[in-house]
N, C-alpha and C positions, 0 to 999 in steps of 0.2 A: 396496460390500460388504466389499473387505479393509480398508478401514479402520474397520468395526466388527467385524470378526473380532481385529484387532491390537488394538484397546481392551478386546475382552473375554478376550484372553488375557493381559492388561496384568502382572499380577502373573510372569508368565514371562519378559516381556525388562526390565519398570521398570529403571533401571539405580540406583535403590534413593537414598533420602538422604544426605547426607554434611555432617560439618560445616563442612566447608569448602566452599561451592559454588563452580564453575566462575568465572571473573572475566577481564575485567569482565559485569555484565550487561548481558545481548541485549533488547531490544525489537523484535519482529519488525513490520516496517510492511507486510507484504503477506503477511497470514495469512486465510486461506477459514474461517470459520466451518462448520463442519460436522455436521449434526442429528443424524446418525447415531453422534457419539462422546461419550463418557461425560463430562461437563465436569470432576468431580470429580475424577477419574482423568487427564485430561489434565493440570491445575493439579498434579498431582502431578508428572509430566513435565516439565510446564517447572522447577518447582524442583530438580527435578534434574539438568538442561540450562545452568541458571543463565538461563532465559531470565523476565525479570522481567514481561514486558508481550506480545502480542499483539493486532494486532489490523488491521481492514478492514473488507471486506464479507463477507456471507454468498454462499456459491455454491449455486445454483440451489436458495434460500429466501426468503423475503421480510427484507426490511430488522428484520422483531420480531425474527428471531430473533439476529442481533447484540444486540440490546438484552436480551435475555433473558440470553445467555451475561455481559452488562456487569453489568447487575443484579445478579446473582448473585455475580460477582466482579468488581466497580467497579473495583480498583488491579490489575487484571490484562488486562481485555479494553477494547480498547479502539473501540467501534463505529462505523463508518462506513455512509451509506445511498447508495441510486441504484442500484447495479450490474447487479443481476436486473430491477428495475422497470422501469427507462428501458432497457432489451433487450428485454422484452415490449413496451413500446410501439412500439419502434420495427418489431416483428418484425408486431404489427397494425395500424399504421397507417404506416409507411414514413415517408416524407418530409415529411409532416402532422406527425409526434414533434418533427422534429430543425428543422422551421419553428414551432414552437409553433403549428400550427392546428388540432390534435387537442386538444378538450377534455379527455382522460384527464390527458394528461400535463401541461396546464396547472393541472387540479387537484393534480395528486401533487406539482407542482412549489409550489404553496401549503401543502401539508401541511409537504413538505419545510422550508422557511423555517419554519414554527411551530416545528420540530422544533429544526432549531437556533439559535432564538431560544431556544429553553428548558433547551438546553444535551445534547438526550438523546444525538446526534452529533456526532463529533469530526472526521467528513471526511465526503468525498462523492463516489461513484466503488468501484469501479476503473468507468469510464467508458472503454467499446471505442469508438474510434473506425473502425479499422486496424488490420488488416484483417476482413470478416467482423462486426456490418455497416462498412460505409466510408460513410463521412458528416464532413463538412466539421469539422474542430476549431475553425474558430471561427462554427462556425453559432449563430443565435437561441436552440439550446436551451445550447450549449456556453458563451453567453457568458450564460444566467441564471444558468447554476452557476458561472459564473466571479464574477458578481458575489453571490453567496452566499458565496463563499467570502473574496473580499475585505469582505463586510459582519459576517460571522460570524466570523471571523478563523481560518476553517478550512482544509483543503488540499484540494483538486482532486486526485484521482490517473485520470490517464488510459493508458490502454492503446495505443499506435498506434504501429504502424513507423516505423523512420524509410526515408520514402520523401521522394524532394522537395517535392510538394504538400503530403502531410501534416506536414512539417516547417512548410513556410512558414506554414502554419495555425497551428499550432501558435507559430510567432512572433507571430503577427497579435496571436493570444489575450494572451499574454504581456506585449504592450506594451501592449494596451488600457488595462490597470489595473495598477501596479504592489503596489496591498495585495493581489491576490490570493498566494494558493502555489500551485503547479504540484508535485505529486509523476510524475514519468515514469516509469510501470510499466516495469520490466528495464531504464531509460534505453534504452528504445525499441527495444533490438536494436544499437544504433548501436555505431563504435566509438569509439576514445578521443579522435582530431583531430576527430566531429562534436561530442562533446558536450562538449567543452573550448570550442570556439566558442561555441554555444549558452550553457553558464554563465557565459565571458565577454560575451557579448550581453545574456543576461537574469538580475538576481541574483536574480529569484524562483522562476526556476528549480532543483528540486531532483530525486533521482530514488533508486528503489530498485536494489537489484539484483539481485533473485531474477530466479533464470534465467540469470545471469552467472557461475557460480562458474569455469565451464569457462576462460570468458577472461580472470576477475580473476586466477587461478592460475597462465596461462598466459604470459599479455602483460604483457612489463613494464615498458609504457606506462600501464598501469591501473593501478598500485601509485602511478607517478607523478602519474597524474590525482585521485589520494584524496590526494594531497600538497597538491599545490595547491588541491582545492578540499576541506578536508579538514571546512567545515561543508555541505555541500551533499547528503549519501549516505547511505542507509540499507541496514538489512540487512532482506531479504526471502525468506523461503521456499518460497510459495505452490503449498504441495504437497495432495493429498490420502490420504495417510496417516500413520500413527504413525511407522513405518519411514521415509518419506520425513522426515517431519518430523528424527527422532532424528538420520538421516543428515546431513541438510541442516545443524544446525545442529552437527553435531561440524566440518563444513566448513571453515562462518565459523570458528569458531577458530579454527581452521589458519589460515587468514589472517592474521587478527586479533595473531595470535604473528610474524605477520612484519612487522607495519606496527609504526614507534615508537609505545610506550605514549599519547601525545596523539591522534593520531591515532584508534589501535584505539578507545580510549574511546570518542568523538565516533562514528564510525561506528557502534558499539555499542548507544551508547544515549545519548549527549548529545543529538547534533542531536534525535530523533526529541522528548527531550523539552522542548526548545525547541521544535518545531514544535507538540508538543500545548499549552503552556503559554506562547502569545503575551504580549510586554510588553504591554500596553491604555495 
């Protein structure tokens, strides 16, 4: 509800055009599609944020409506599917979902592949594993999407703590196939000595960091860890309003002014678009 109050009062905070926009631009990899807000209006937002791209899943809508916001504006939204659907599945047929023995989901999971056979999705996910439901990261349903993703040469982004079992899964998955991508929503909660390991273990391994700003800012081990692995990171906001939004990404800046110009780039908006724009 406030963040169709903030869109329709839009003209009162816009923070208005400029010819010179913000730099470098932002590509946000972990943005919620949301029905409730003005899309026109929001595209205005980002150019004035300098944020050039957005995009994920839709939150608690169906996978059209990503597609709907793309259509609309193709070089701005960038659509992923799975997130809502494969949570309904699993929320009515439990352990049936995540064994593939539910017909639902093995149909959705046949649509799915049509879809990005035909290019209409760019990822697949955010995909909860951990916690809330908790279900195996590298179960029968977790390794059809993993092999979707290395077929379609798209990214997996998954949601799960890092706890130990769901760590170790989460390797199992990783090494299975290495053409898959792994995107790790918030890099899982973890901090900077687990996911230093993990990127040195798995290079398909990559992760966002929305939800991180607190300890990117704070810890300055995490400045160090975007050093070393400085193609591997994304920037993610994964807010539900305007206000969070505008906040969230004056943030990143702030960062972004601290990290060497090569770096900031690539976090920016390199890697995300290497990842959308695979060599074949």
């Amino acid at each position: 509800m406030l963040s169709s109050f903030l869109l329709l009062c839009l003209p009162l905070i816009f923070l208005g055009p400029t010819s010179a926009q913000p730099s470098p631009p932002i590509i946000d990899l972990h943005f919620h599609f949301n029905g409730g807000w003005d899309i026109d209006a929001f595209v205005k937002q980002m150019d004035a944020l300098g944020v050039a791209k957005a995009g994920n899943a839709p939150w608690g809508a169906p996978d059209a409506l990503a597609l709907e916001w793309a259509r609309k504006y193709p070089d701005r939204f960038i659509p992923f599917a799975g997130k809502e659907a494969i949570r309904g599945f699993i929320r009515s047929d439990g352990e049936r979902t995540w064994t593939l023995q539910a017909p639902a989901v093995v149909a959705y999971l046949q649509q799915l592949e049509a879809a990005l056979k035909a290019g209409e999705f760019k990822g697949i996910g955010e995909i909860k594993t951990y916690p809330g439901p908790r279900f195996p990261a590298d179960s029968p349903l977790m390794q059809r999407l993993w092999s979707l993703s290395a077929a379609y040469r798209v990214p997996l982004s998954i949601h799960m703590d890092a706890r130990d079992e769901p760590v170790a899964e989460m390797e199992r998955l990783l090494a299975s196939d290495r053409q898959g991508t792994l995107i790790w929503a918030h890099a899982g909660g973890a901090g900077p000595a687990l996911v230093r390991r993990l990127m040195q273990a798995h290079p398909n391994l990559h992760a966002d960091l929305s939800g991180r700003l607190p300890a990117v800012v704070r810890i300055r081990e995490w400045k160090v860890l975007l050093e070393e692995f400085p193609d591997r990171f994304f920037i993610g906001t994964d807010v539900f309003t305007l206000a969070e939004f505008i906040d969230t990404i004056s943030s990143w800046r702030k960062i972004l002014d601290q990290l060497p110009p090569a770096t900031a780039r690539k976090l920016a908006h390199e890697n995300a678009e290497k990842l959308l724009n695979p060599a074949r």
